[in-house]
C-alpha positions as CSV (number, residue, x, y, z in Angstrom):
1,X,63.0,-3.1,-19.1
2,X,60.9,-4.3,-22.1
3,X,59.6,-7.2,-19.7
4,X,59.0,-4.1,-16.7
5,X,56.8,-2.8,-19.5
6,X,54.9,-6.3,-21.1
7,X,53.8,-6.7,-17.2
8,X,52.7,-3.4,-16.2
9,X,51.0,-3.0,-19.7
10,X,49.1,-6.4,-19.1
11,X,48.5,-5.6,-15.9
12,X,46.5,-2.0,-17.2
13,X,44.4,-4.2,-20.0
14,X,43.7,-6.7,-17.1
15,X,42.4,-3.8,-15.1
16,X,40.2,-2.3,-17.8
17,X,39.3,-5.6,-18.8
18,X,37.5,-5.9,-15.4
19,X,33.4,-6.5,-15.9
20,X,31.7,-3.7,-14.9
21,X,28.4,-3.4,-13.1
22,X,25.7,-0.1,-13.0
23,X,24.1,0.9,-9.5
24,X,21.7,3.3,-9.1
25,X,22.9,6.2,-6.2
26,X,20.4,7.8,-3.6
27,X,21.5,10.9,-2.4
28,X,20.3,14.6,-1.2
29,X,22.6,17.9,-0.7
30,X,22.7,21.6,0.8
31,X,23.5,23.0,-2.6
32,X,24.0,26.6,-0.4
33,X,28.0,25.9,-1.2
34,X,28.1,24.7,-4.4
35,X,27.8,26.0,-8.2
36,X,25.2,23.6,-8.9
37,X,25.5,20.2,-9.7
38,X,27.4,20.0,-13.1
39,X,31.0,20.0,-13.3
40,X,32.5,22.9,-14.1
41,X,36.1,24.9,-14.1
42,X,37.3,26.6,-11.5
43,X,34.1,25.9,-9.3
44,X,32.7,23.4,-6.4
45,X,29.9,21.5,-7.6
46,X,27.9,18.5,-6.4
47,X,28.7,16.0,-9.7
48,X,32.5,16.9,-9.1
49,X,32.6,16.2,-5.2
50,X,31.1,13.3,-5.4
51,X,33.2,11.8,-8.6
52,X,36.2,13.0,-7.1
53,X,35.5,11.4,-3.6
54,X,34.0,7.9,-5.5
55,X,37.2,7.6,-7.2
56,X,39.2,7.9,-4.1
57,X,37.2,5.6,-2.2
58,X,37.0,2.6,-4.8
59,X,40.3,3.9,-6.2
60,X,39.0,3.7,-10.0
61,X,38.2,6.8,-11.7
62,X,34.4,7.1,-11.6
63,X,32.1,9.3,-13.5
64,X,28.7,10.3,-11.7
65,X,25.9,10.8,-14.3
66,X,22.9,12.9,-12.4
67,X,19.2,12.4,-12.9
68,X,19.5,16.4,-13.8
69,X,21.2,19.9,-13.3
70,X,20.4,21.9,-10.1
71,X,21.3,25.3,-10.8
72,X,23.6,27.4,-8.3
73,X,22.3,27.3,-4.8
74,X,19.4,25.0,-5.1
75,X,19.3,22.1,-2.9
76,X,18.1,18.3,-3.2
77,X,16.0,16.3,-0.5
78,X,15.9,13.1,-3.3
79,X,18.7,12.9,-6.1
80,X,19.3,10.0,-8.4
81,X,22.3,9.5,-10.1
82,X,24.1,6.4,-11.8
83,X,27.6,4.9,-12.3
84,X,29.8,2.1,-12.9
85,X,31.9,-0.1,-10.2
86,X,32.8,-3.6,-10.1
87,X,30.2,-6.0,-8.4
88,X,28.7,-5.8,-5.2
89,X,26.6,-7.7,-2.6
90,X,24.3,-6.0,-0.7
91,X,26.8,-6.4,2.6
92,X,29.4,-4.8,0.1
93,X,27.0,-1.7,-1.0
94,X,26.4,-1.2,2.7
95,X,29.9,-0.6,3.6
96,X,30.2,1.5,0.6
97,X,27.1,4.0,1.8
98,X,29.0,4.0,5.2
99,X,32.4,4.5,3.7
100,X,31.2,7.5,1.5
101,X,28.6,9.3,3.8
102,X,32.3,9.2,6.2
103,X,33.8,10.6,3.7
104,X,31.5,13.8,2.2
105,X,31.3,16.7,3.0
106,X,28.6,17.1,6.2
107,X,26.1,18.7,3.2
108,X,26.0,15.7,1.1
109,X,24.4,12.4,2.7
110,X,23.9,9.3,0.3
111,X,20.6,7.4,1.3
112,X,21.5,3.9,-0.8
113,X,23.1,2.5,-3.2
114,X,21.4,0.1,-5.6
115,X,23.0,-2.2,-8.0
116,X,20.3,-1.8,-11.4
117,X,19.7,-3.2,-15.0
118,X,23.6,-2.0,-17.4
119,X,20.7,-0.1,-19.2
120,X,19.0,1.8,-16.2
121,X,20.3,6.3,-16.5
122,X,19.2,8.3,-14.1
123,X,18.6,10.9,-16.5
124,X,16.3,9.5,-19.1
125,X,14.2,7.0,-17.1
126,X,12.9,9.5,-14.6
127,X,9.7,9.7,-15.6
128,X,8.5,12.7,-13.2
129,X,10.4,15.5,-11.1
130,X,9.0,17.8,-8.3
131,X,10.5,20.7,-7.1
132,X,9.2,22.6,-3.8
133,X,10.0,26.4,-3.6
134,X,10.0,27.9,0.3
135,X,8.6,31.1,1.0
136,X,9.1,32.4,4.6
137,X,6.4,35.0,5.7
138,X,8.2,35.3,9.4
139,X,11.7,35.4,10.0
140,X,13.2,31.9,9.7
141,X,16.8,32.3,12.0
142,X,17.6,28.8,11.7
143,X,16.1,28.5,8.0
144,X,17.3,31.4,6.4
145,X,19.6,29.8,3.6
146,X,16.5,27.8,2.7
147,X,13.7,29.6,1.9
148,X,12.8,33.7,0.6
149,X,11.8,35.9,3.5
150,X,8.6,37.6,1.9
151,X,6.7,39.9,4.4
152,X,4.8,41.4,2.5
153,X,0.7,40.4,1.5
154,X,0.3,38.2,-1.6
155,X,-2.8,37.2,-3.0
156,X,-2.5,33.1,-3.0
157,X,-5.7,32.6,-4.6
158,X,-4.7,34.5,-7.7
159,X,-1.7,33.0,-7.3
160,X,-3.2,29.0,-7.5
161,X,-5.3,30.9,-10.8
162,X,-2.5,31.9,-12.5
163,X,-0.3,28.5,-11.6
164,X,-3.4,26.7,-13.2
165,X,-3.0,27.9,-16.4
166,X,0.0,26.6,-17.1
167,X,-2.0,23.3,-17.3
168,X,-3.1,24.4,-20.3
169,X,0.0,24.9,-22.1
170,X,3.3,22.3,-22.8
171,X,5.7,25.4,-24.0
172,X,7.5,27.3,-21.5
173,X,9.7,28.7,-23.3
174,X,8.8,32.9,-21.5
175,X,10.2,30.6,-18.3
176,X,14.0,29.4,-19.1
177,X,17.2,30.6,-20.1
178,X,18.3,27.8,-22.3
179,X,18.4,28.5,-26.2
180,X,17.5,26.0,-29.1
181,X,20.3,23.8,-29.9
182,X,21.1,23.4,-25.7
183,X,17.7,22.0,-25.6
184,X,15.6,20.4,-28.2
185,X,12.2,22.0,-27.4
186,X,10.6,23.8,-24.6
187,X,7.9,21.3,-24.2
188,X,6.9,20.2,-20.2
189,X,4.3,18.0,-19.3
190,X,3.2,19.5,-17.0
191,X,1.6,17.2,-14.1
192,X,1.4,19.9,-10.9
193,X,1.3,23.2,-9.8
194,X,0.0,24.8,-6.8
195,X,0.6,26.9,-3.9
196,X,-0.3,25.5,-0.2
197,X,0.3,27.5,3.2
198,X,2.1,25.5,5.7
199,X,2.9,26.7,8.4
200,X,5.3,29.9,8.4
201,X,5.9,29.2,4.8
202,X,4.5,29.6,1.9
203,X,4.9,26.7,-0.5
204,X,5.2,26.4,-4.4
205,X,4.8,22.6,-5.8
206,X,5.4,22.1,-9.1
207,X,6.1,18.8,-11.0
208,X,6.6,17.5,-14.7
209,X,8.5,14.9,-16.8
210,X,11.2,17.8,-17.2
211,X,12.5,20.8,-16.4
212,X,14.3,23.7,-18.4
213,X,17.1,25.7,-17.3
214,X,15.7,28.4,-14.6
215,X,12.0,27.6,-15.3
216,X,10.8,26.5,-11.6
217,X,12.4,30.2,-10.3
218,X,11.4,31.8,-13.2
219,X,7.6,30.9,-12.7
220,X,7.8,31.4,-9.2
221,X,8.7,35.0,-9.2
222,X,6.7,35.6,-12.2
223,X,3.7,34.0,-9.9
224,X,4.9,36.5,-7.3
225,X,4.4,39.5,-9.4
226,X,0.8,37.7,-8.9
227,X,0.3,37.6,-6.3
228,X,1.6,41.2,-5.2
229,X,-0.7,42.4,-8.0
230,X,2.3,43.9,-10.8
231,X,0.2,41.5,-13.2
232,X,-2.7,39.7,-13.8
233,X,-3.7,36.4,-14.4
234,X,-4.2,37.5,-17.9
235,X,-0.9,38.7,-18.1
236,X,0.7,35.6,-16.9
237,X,-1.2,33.6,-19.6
238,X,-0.1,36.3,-22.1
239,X,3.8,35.7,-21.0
240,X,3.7,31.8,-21.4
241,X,2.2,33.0,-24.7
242,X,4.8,35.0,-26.0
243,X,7.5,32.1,-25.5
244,X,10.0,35.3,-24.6
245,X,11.8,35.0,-21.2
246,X,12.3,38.4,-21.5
247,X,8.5,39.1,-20.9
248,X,8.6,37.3,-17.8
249,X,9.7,38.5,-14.5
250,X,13.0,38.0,-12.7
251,X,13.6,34.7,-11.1
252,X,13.1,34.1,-7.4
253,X,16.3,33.1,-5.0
254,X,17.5,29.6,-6.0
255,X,18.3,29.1,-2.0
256,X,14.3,28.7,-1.4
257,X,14.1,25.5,-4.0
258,X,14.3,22.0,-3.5
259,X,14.2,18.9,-6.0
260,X,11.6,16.9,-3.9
261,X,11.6,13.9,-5.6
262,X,12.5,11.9,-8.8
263,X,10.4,9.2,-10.1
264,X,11.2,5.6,-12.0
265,X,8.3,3.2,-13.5
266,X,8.6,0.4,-11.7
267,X,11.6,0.9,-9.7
268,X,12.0,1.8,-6.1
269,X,14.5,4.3,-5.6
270,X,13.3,6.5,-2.7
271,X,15.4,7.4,-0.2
């Protein structure tokens, strides 16, 4: 029996002994299913499918550490995320895209994965994130869970005059539910932000080195009220002013926003 236990306990510091390698994983998700992408109790979320179904696969418990937190409902065409495996060639990363996309869910496709730098997080080396938020001005049958039916007449103009103020400005504070001590600061640098017809829709592009809790849905529908003439351009500067979510307007839908794209200095991990 003590021998039983000398073996399997060398066996375990053997395993955990094992050197470890980082990669770099490309993915997008339908986030119309899902609680966002943090794990949480009692609730399907993105980070906890995919560690769950990681950990199956390359039978090793694996934590998934995201480039950032998708709220409820909000989907992503380009997500980053890191963790830790044992080493891989390029024929074995392969197999391991193949293996996982069989294994997902149909709503969660992994593009690549790439093996990076021990020091490379997909968190604090993004140095840019764009978000795209999908207004439908017809019906949209087959697009419904990804986009807000508006039908009504919104002045885009003083929309684009209002978004353009923000430039001027680094706290958004009037645009997010997180507190002080969740966040350090409110501060955004913020890079874009416009609104562009294409098509049927009517599209909101917005992009900085971060985001706060909310703030992309939180701007939009504040923009809306805009647009539909509730407020003025004044008014909107006057919000981001009072650094008081409460003087802002109620968020938009979270199914009509996407995380377009996340962006590394000198590293290619596009899809």
């Amino acid at each position: 029996m003590d021998n039983t236990n000398a073996i399997v306990q060398e066996n375990n510091e053997i395993q955990n002994a094992v050197s470890l390698f980082r990669y770099a994983l490309v993915l997008q998700y339908n986030g119309t299913k899902y609680h966002g992408w943090q794990v949480q109790l009692n609730s399907e979320t993105i980070q906890g499918v995919l560690e769950r179904s990681f950990s199956n696969v390359l039978r090793r418990e694996t934590k998934i550490y995201g480039c950032g937190r998708t709220d409820t409902g909000v989907h992503a065409r380009h997500f980053v995320a890191n963790f830790e495996a044992v080493d891989m060639d390029e024929q074995g990363l392969e197999e391991l895209v193949r293996k996982m996309n069989a294994y997902l869910p149909n709503d969660i496709r992994i593009f690549k994965i790439k093996k990076m730098d021990y020091a490379f997080n997909a968190r604090f080396d993004a140095v840019s994130r764009t978000y795209k938020y999908y207004i439908a001005t017809q019906k949209q049958p087959y697009n419904e869970d990804f986009c807000l039916l508006y039908s009504g007449e919104l002045d885009v103009e003083k929309m684009n005059r209002a978004a353009a103020r923000m430039y001027e400005y680094s706290d958004f504070a009037s645009f997010t539910t997180a507190e002080l001590g969740e966040v350090n600061n409110f501060r955004c640098n913020l890079m874009l932000a416009y609104w562009k017809k294409e098509g049927d829709y009517l599209v909101f592009t917005i992009k900085a080195n971060r985001f706060l809790r909310n703030m992309v849905r939180c701007v939009v529908g504040t923009l809306l009220a805009v647009g539909k003439g509730t407020i003025t351009e004044d008014d909107f500067v006057r919000i981001i002013k009072a650094k008081d979510r409460k003087q802002a307007m109620s968020s938009a839908l979270a199914k009509g926003l996407f995380l377009e794209n996340i962006e590394y200095k000198d590293l290619d991990l596009q899809r």
